[in-house]
C-alpha positions in Angstrom: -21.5 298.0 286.9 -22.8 294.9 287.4 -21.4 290.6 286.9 -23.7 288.6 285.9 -27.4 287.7 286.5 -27.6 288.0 290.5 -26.2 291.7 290.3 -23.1 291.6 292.0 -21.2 294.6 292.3 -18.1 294.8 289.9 -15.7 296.6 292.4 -16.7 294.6 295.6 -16.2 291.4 292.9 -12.7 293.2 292.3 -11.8 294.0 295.8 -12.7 290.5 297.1 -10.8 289.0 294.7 -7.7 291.1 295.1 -7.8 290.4 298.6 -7.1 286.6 298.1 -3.6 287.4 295.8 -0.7 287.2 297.3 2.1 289.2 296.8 5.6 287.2 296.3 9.0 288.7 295.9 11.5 287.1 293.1 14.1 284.6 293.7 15.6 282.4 292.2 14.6 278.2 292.4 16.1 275.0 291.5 13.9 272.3 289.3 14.7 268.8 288.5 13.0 266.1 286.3 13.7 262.7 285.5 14.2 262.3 281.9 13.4 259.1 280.2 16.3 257.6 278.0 14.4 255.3 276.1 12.7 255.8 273.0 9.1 257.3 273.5 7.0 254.4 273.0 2.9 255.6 272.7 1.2 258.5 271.8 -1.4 257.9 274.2 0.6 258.8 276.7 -1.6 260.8 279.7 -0.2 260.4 283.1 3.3 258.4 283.7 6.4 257.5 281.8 7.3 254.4 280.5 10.3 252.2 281.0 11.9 251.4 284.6 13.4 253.9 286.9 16.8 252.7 286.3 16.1 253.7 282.8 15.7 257.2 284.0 18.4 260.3 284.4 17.8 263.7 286.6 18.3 266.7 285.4 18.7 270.2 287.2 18.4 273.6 286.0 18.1 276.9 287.6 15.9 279.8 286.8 15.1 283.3 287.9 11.3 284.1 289.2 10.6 287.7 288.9 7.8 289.1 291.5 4.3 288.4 290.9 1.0 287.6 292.4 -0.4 284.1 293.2 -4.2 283.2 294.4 -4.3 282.2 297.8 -6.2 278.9 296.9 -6.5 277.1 293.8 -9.6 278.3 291.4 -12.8 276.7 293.1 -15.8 275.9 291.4 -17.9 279.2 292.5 -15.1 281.2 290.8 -15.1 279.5 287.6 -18.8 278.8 286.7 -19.3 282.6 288.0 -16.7 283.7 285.8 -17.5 281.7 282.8 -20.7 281.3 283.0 -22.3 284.2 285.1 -24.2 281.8 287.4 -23.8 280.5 291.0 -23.5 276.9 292.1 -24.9 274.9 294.9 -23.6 276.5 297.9 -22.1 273.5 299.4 -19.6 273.3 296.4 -18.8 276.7 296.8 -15.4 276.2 297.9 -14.4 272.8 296.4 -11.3 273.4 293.5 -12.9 273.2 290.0 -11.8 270.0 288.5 -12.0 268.4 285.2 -10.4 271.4 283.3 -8.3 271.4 280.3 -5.1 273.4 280.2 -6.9 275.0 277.6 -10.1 275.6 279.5 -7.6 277.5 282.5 -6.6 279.9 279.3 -9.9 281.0 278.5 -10.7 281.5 282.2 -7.6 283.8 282.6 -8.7 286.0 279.5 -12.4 286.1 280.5 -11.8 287.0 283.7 -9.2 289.7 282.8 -11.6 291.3 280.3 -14.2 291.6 283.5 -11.6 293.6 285.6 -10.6 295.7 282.8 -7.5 294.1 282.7 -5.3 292.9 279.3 -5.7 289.4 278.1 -2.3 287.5 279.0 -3.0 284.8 275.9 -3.9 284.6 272.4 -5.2 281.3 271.9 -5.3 279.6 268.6 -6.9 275.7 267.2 -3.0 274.3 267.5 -2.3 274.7 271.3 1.7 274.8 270.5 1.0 278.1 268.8 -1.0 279.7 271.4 1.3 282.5 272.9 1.5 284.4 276.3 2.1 288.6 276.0 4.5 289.1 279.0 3.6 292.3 279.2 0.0 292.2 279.9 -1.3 292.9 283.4 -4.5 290.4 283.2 -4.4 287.1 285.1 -2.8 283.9 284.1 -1.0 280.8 285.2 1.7 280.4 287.1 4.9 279.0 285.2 6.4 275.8 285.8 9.2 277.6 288.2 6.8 280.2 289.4 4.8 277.2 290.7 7.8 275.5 292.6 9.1 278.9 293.9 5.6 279.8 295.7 5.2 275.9 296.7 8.7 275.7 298.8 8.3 278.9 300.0 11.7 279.5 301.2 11.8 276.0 302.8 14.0 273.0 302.1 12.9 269.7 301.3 10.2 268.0 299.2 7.2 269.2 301.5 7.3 272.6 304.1 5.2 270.7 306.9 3.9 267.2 307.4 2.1 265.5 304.9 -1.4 265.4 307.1 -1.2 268.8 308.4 -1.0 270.5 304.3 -2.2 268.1 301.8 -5.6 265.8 300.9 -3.9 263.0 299.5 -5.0 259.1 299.2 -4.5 258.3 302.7 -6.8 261.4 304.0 -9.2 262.3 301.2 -11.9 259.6 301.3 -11.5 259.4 297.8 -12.7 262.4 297.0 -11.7 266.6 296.7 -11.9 268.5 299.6 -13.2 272.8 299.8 -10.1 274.9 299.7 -8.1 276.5 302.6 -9.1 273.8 305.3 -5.2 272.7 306.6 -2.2 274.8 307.0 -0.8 277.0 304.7 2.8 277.3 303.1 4.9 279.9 304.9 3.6 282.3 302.7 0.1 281.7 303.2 -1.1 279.6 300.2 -3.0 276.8 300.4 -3.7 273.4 298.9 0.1 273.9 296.8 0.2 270.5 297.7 -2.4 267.5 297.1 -6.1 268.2 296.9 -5.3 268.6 293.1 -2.8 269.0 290.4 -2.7 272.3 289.0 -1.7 273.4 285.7 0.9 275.7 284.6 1.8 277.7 281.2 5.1 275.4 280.4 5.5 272.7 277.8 6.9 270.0 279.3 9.7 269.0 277.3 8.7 270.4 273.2 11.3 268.0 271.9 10.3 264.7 273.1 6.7 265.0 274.1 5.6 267.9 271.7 3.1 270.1 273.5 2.3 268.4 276.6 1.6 270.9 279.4 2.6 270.7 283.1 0.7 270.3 285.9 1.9 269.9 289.7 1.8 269.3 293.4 -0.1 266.0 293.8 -3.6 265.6 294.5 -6.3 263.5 296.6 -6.1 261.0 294.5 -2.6 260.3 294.9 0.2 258.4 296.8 2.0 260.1 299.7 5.4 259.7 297.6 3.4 261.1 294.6 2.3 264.8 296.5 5.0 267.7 296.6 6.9 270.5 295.1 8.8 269.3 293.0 6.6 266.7 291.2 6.0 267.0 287.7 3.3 265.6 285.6 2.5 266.2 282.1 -0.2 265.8 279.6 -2.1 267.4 276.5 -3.7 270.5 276.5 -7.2 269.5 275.9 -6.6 266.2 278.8 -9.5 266.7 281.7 -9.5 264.1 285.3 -11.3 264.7 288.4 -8.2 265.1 290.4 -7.3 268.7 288.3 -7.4 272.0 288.4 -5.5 275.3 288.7 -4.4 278.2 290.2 -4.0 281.6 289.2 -1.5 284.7 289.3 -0.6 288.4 288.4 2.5 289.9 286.9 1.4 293.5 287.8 -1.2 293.9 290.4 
């Protein structure tokens, strides 16, 4: 069987893109936030909360990760415009992260590309984005949940980044105001790249149902970003169908 108009092979398509999952073994992680105590005040909300920082409260929680499987690199623009739209792009972009995605947009990529590999769509996706579920139990690709992301970021290390900021991340200072092609500094201690900086990536999680409604999550910082603004545990949230040229995602396996 063959992908697509240039013929490629459906098992070396399969093989090459097993190759780049990486296996990770559960745990458990720590997340915090910083919860507004105001009252929410637009509904054009995209990027930032309002208010002061003193007007702000942490919160902790702990969760269990089970095991799963998480791309080495986040999903670059030859991967997605093969994938959705069975055609190659210029060859110098090859490698660059696909940008200007909606949370939504990463859904139907996941179930598209699970139907190629014979593999069970993760997500039944409906008009009202709140309603749109996730089957646990399905082996076909999907994103990484809010912890699952954190968990695979820190990688067994302490602190808010695992090496120095200009060895792992494109961020403000570095990028030349622009994204950079995947897997060019060091990786985490469990070989992923780009967890941090180079661009946000989205995850399945609502950020907070009760006071935002169905915002999404997306993490890690990105080129476009601030030093203080690009690690693991940074949390950013907007709606589903929000696109920017500093966003992308990543993608991940419960069953291999």
């Amino acid at each position: 069987m063959t992908i697509g108009k240039y013929g490629i092979d459906r098992e070396r398509f399969l093989e090459n893109l097993m190759n780049l999952m990486v296996s990770i073994d559960g745990g458990t992680v720590e997340l915090r936030d910083y919860i507004n105590i105001n009252k929410w005040l637009s509904s054009d909300y995209t990027l930032s909360d309002p208010g002061r920082g003193s007007d702000k409260k942490v919160i902790t929680w702990t969760e269990t990760v089970e095991p799963f499987y998480v791309m080495k690199y986040p999903v670059t623009q030859q991967l997605y415009h093969f994938v959705m739209h069975e055609e190659e792009v210029d060859p110098n972009a090859n490698n660059l992260p696909i940008t200007e995605v909606s949370w939504l947009d990463s859904l139907v990529f996941c179930n598209k590309l699970s139907r190629i590999l014979d593999r069970s769509e993760c997500y039944t996706i409906t008009d009202a984005s709140e309603n749109t579920t996730y089957n646990k139990k399905a082996n076909g690709f999907r994103l990484l949940s809010d912890a699952e992301w954190q968990y695979a970021c820190k990688a067994g290390t302490n602190g808010y980044r695992y090496e120095r900021i200009d060895k792992i991340a494109w961020y403000r200072e570095n990028s030349d105001g622009t994204a950079h092609k995947v897997g060019k500094l060091l990786p985490n201690p469990w070989g992923l790249y780009d967890m941090i900086g180079n661009v946000w990536e989205w995850c399945w999680d609502l950020y907070d149902a009760e006071r935002y409604g169905n915002y999404r999550v997306f993490r890690g910082g990105s080129w476009a970003e601030v030093e203080n603004n690009c690690g693991s545990t940074i949390r950013r949230k907007s709606m589903p169908d929000f696109k920017i040229d500093d966003l992308g995602f990543r993608i991940a396996l419960t069953n291999q």
